[in-house]
N, C-alpha and C positions, 0 to 999 in steps of 0.2 A: 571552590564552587563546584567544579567537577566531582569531589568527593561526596557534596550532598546532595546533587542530582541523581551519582548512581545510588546512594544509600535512599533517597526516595524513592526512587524507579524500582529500587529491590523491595520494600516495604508496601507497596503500592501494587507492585505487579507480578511478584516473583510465584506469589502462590496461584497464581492464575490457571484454570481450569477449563477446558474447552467455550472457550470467547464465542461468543456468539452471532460468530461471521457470516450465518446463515438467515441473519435478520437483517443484513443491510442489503441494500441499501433503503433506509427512509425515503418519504419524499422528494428530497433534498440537499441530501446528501454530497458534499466536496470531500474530506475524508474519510477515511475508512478508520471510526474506532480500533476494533480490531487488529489492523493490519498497522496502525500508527501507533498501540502498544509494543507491538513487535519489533517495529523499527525503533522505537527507544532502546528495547532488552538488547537487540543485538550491537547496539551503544556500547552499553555498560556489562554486558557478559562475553566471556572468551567461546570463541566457537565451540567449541565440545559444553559448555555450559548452558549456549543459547539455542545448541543443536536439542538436548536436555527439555529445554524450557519449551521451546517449540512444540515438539512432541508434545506436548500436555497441554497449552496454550489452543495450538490451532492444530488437534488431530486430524489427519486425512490428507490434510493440505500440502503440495497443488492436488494429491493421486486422486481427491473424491473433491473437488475442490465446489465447492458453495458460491463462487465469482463467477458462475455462469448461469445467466446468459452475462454478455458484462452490460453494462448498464448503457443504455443510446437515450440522448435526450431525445423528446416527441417534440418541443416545440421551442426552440431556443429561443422564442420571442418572451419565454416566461422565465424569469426572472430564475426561479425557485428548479425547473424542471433544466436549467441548463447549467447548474452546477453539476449534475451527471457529466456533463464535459470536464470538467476540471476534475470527477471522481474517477474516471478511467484516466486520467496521468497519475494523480498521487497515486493512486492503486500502483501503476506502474512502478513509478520510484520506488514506493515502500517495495513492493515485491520483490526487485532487483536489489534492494536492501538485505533484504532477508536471505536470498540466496547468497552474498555476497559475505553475510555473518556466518553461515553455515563451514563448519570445517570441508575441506578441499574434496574430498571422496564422501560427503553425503548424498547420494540418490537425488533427495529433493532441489537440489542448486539446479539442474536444467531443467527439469517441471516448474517453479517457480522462476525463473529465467522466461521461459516461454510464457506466462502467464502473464507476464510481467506487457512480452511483447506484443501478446494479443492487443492488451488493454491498450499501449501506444498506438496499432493498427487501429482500431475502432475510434480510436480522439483525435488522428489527425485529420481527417477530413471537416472536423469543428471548427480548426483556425481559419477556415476560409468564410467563415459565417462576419458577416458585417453587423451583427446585430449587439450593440452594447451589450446585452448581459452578459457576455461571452467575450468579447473584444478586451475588457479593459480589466482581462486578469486571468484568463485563462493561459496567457501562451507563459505568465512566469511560472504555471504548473507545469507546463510544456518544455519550457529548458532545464526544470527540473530532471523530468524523465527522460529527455532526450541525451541530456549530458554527464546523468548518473552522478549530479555534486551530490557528492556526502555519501556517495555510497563505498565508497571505502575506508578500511579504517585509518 
């Protein structure tokens, strides 16, 4: 199974071209296309591979980085506009993802590292929101990024 995960993830994503991380976030948005690509590749590719794939994938990124401003929900009472809560943690996770597939001496590991933490800095003050849309599934984005599962290999 793992075999044809990565041999999908390679067929699917390998030739990927500057992703277009400068269009999200949607309305609505809880992942980040983009950045949830990248957290697969750095899956299935060896640092110096993914280090590779990155550069072509998501150029600029964190140094000219397109995740800002980072996204603040306006009204958690709406359903659709408070998944931006849940999209500043993934964001986070994937980010620390990424830095973490990067070989040991890439530059990019502490800009994407910090970018990682902004994004936790701006979502936590969300888990204190009592409002269903947000209560009943935001914080398992939150122990995500708070506890970096899966972010090593």
């Amino acid at each position: 199974m793992a075999d044809l995960i990565r041999e999908t993830a390679l067929r699917f994503y390998f030739s990927d071209l500057d992703l277009p991380l400068r269009w999200e976030p949607s309305g609505y948005d809880f992942l980040s296309p983009s950045l949830a690509t990248a957290d697969l590749m750095r899956r299935v590719l060896e640092p110096t591979q993914f280090a590779d794939w990155f550069s072509r994938a998501l150029p600029g990124l964190p140094a000219n980085s397109p995740l800002s401003p980072i996204a603040i929900p306006s009204d958690l009472r709406d359903g659709k506009v408070a998944h931006f809560a849940g999209l500043n943690f993934s964001r986070a996770w994937m980010l620390d993802g990424a830095a973490a597939g990067l070989p040991v001496e890439d530059v990019r590991r502490h800009g994407l590292a910090q970018l990682a933490r902004d994004h936790v800095a701006a979502a936590i003050p969300v888990l204190d929101s009592q409002e269903y849309s947000v209560t009943h599934w935001v914080g398992s984005f939150a122990m995500y990024a708070l506890t970096r599962r899966g972010v090593t290999r």
